[in-house]
C-alpha positions in Angstrom: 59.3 127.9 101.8 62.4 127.4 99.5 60.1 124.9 97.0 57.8 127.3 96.8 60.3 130.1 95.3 61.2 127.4 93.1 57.8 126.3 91.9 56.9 129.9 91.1 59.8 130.4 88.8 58.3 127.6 86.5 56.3 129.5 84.1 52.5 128.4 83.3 53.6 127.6 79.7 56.0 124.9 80.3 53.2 122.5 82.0 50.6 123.1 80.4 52.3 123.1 76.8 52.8 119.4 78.2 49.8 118.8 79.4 47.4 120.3 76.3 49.6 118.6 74.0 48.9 115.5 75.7 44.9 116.0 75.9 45.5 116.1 71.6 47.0 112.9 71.9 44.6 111.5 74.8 41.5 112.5 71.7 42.8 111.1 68.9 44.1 107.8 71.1 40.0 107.7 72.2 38.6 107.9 68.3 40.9 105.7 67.2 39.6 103.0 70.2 36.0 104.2 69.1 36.4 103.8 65.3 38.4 100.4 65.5 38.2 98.2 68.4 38.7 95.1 66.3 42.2 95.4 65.9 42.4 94.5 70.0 41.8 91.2 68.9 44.8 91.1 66.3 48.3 91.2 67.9 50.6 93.9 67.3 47.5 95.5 64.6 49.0 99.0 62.9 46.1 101.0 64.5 46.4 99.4 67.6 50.1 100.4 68.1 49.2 103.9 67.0 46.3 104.3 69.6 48.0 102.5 72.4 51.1 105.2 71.6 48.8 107.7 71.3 47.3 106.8 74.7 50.6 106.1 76.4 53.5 108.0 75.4 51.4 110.8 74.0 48.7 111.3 76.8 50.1 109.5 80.0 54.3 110.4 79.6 53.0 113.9 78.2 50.9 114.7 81.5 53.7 112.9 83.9 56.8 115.2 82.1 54.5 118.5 82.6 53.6 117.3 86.2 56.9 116.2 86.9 58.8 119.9 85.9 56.8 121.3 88.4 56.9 118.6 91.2 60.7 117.7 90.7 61.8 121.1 92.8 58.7 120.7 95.2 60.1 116.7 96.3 63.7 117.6 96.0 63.9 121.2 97.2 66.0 122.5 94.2 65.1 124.2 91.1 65.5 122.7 87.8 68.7 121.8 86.8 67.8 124.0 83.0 64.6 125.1 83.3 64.6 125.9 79.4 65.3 122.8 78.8 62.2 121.1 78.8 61.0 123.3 75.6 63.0 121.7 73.3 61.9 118.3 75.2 58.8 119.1 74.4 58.9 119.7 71.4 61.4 116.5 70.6 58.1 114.1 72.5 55.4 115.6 71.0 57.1 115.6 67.1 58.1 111.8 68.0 54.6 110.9 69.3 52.7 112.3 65.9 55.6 110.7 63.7 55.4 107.4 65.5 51.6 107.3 65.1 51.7 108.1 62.1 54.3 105.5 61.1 53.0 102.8 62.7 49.2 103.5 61.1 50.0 104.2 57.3 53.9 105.1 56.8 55.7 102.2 58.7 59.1 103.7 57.6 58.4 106.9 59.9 58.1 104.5 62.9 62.1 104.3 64.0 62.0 108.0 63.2 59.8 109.0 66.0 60.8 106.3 68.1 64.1 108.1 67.8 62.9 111.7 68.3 60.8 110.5 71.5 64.0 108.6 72.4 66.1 111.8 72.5 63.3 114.1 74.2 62.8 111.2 77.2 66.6 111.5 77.5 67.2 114.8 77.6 64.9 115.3 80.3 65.8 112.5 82.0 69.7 114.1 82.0 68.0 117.3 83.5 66.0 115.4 86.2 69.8 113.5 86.8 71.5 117.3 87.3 68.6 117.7 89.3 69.0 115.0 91.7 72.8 115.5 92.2 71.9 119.0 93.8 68.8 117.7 95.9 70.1 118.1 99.9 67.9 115.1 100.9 66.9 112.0 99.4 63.1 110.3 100.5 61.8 107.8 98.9 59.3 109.7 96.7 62.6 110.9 95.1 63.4 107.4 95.0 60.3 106.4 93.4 61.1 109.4 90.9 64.4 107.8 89.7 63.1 105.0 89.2 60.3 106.5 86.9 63.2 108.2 85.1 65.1 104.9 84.6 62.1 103.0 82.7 61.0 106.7 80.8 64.5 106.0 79.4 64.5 102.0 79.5 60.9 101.5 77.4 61.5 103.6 74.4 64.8 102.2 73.8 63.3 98.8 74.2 60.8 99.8 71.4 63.3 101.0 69.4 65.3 98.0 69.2 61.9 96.1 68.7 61.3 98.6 65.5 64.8 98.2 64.1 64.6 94.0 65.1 61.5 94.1 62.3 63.7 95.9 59.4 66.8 94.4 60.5 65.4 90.6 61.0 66.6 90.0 64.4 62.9 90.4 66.2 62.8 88.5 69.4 59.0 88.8 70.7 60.4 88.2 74.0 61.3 92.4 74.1 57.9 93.6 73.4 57.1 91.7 76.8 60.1 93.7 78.4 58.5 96.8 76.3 54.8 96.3 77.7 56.3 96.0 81.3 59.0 98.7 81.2 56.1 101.1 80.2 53.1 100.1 82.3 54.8 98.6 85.1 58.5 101.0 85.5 56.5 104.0 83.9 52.8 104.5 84.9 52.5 101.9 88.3 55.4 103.6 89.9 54.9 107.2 88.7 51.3 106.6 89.9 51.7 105.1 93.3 54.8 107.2 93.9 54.0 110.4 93.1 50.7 109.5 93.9 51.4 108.9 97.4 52.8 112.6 97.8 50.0 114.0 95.8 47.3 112.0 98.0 49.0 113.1 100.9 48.9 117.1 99.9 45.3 116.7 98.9 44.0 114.9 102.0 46.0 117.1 104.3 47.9 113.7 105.7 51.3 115.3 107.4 53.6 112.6 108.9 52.8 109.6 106.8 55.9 106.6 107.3 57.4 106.2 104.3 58.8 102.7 105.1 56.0 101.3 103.3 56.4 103.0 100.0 60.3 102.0 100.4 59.4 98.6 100.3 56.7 98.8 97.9 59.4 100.5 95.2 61.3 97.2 96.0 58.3 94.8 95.4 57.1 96.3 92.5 60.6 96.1 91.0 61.3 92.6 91.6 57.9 91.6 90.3 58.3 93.5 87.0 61.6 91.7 86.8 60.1 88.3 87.6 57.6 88.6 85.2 59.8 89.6 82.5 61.6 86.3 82.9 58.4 84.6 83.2 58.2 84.0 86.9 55.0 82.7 88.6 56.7 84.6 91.6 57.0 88.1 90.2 53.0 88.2 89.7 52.9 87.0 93.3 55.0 90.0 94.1 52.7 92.3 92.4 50.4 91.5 94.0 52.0 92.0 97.1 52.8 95.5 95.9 49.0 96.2 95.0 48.6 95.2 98.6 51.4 97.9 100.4 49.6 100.5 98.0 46.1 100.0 98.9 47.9 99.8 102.8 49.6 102.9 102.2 46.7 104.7 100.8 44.8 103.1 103.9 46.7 104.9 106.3 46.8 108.0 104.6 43.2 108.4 104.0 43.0 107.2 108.4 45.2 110.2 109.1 43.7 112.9 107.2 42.7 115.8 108.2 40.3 117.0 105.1 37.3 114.7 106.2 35.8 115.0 102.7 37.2 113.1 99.7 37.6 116.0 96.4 37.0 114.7 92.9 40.8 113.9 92.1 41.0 111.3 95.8 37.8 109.9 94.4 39.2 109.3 91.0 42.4 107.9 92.2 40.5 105.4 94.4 38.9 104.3 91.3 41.9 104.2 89.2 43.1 101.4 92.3 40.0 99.4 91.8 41.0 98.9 87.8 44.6 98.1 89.2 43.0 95.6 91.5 40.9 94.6 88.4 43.8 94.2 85.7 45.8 92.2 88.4 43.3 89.3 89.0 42.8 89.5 85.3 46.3 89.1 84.1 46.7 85.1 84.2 43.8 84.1 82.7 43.3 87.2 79.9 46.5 89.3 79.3 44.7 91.8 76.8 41.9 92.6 79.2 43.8 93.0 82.2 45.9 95.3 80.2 43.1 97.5 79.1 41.8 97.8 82.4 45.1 99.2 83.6 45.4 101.5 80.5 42.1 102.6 80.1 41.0 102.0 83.9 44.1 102.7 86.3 46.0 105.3 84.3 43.1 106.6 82.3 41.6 107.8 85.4 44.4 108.9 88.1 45.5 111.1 85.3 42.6 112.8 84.8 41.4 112.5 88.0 45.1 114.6 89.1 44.9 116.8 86.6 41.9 117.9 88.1 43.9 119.0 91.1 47.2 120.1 89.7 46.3 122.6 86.8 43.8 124.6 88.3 46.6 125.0 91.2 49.2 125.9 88.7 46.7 128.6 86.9 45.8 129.8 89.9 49.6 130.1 91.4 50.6 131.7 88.0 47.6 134.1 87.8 46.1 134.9 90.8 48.7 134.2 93.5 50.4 137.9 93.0 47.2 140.0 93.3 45.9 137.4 96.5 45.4 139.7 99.1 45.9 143.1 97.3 42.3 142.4 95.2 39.7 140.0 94.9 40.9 136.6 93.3 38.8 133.5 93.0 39.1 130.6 95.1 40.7 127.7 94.0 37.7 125.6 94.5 36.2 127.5 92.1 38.5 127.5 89.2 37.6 123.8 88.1 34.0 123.3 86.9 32.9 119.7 89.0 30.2 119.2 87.4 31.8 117.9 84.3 34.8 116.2 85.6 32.3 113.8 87.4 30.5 113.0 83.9 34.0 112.5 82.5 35.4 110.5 85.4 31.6 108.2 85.4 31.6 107.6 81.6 35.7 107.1 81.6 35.2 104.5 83.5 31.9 103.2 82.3 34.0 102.6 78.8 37.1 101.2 80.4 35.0 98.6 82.3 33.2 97.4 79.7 35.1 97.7 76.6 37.3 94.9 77.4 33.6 92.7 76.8 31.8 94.9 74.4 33.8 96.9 71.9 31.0 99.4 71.4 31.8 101.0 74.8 34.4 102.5 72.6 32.1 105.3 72.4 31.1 105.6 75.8 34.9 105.9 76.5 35.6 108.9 74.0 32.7 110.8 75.0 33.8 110.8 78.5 37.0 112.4 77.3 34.8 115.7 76.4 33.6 117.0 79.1 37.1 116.4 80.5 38.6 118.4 78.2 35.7 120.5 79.1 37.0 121.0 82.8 40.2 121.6 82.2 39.6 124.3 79.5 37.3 126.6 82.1 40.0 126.4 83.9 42.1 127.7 81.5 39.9 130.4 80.8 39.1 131.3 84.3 
């Protein structure tokens, strides 16, 4: 009862500012794949940087800091440390993202700039989420897997910062974008995903009572692996592997224990978003660029869209309808979200991501999907 008094003190504006904001970025990351997919083929290419910020700090962090302001008091039974913070966070990550984009496809001075704003916004909030967590009464380890996602939010941009000023300043080391690419796919997105996602699977399977032992030692897997392939390990991509295995374990059990039989649209996307994972993992060895494509395109790609499907139409609903529910007629949650087109998004998402890595012309098939998606989420809105 007490996190849901918090959750409805959130206001509807604060998400989704976060999460529309990021659907801008998530479009102009997909034309920019469609228009250009040569520049995969040339390291560290201008419009490859922009898309892949675009895609990543723009789309991915900009969904995970909306979900996360509403999800932080449901884990940790607090509200918000500053709730009014996270406007001016916002507003700090979304001027950074377009100035970073910017800088690194035509004005290349602008690039330490909005490194430097998105800096300050992924620190601010991650100073909130640390107030936060100093109130919390209990600590499980999906708050666990939370601080940890704040760490690398904080670790990767300053990583990429020093990488920007290494360039002007002549002390570039190409050893850092390594730690970059793994602070920010591995820190950020695989343990946001399979953390929160374990707590988001459970609430929309209806799995009560779920060990958490497993996700415990899952956080320390993935950690050591990340670290042990930062420092060029053949045993941290063993451990990863060994994580992918206590997630596909954990999800096993949850999925055993359910007690919605049928799978909704976001399970079913975030069963496919684990099958890229799987993908991108027995890829990594042998082709570095695919495997990470599949896990950016592929794994977060579709778990984020696949979630949003779930969370925003709760959170319009909560901030709309919840009030009048039982004093007039309200729709049903079921209904807010149009299915229809999520499915065609969520089939020609990953249609594009699979194939793209082999044929750059599935580009397109990859930014159409993102239509309809957008699609979906604005009947929501308008519902």
């Amino acid at each position: 009862m007490l996190a849901s008094v918090h959750t409805r003190v959130v206001p509807l504006a604060l998400p989704a500012g976060f999460i529309f904001l990021g659907e801008g970025f998530f479009l102009f990351s997909g034309l920019v794949l469609a228009l250009h997919p040569e520049v995969l083929s040339l390291p560290r290419h201008p419009l490859g940087l922009a898309g892949a910020h675009l895609f990543l700090l723009g789309f991915g962090v900009g969904v995970l800091l909306g979900a996360l302001h509403q999800l932080l008091p449901v884990v940790l039974e607090v509200p918000l440390y500053r709730l009014g913070w996270g406007y001016p966070v916002m507003a700090l990550w979304a001027l950074g993202v377009a100035l970073l984009a910017l800088g690194f496809a035509q004005v290349p001075v602008l690039v330490p700039v909005g490194g430097s704003l998105a800096l300050l916004a992924l620190l601010f909030f991650a100073y909130n989420a640390y107030r936060t967590f100093r109130l919390a009464p209990r600590w499980n380890r999906v708050a666990t897997a939370l601080a940890w996602v704040g760490f690398y939010v904080v670790l990767t941009p300053l990583l990429g910062l020093v990488q920007a000023l290494s360039l002007r300043y002549g002390f570039y080391d190409p050893e850092r974008l390594t730690w970059h690419l793994l602070a920010g796919l591995g820190g950020v997105f695989l343990l946001s995903i399979l953390g929160v996602g374990y707590k988001l699977l459970s609430m929309f399977t209806l799995t009560h009572e779920v060990d958490e032992r497993v996700l415990g030692l899952f956080l320390w897997v993935a950690n050591l692996g990340l670290l042990g392939v930062a420092l060029g390990e053949r045993l941290g991509y063993l451990l990863l592997l060994l994580a992918y295995a206590l997630a596909l374990y954990d999800t096993w059990r949850i999925l055993k224990n359910r007690m919605k039989k049928s799978l909704d649209i976001g399970v079913r996307h975030y069963l496919g978003g684990l099958c890229f994972l799987g993908l991108s993992l027995v890829a990594l060895p042998f082709s570095p660029v695919q495997a990470a494509l599949w896990f950016t395109l592929g794994f977060v790609g579709l778990v984020v869209t696949g979630m949003l499907y779930k969370i925003f139409p709760f959170l319009v609903w909560t901030h709309r309808y919840a009030p009048k529910a039982g004093k007039e007629r309200v729709p049903l949650l079921k209904d807010m979200l149009p299915e229809g087109a999520g499915y065609l998004a969520g089939m020609l998402l990953a249609a594009g991501a699979l194939l793209f890595p082999l044929f750059p012309w599935a580009g397109w098939v990859y930014f159409l999907g993102i239509f309809p998606h957008l699609y979906a989420l604005w009947e929501v809105m308008r519902r």
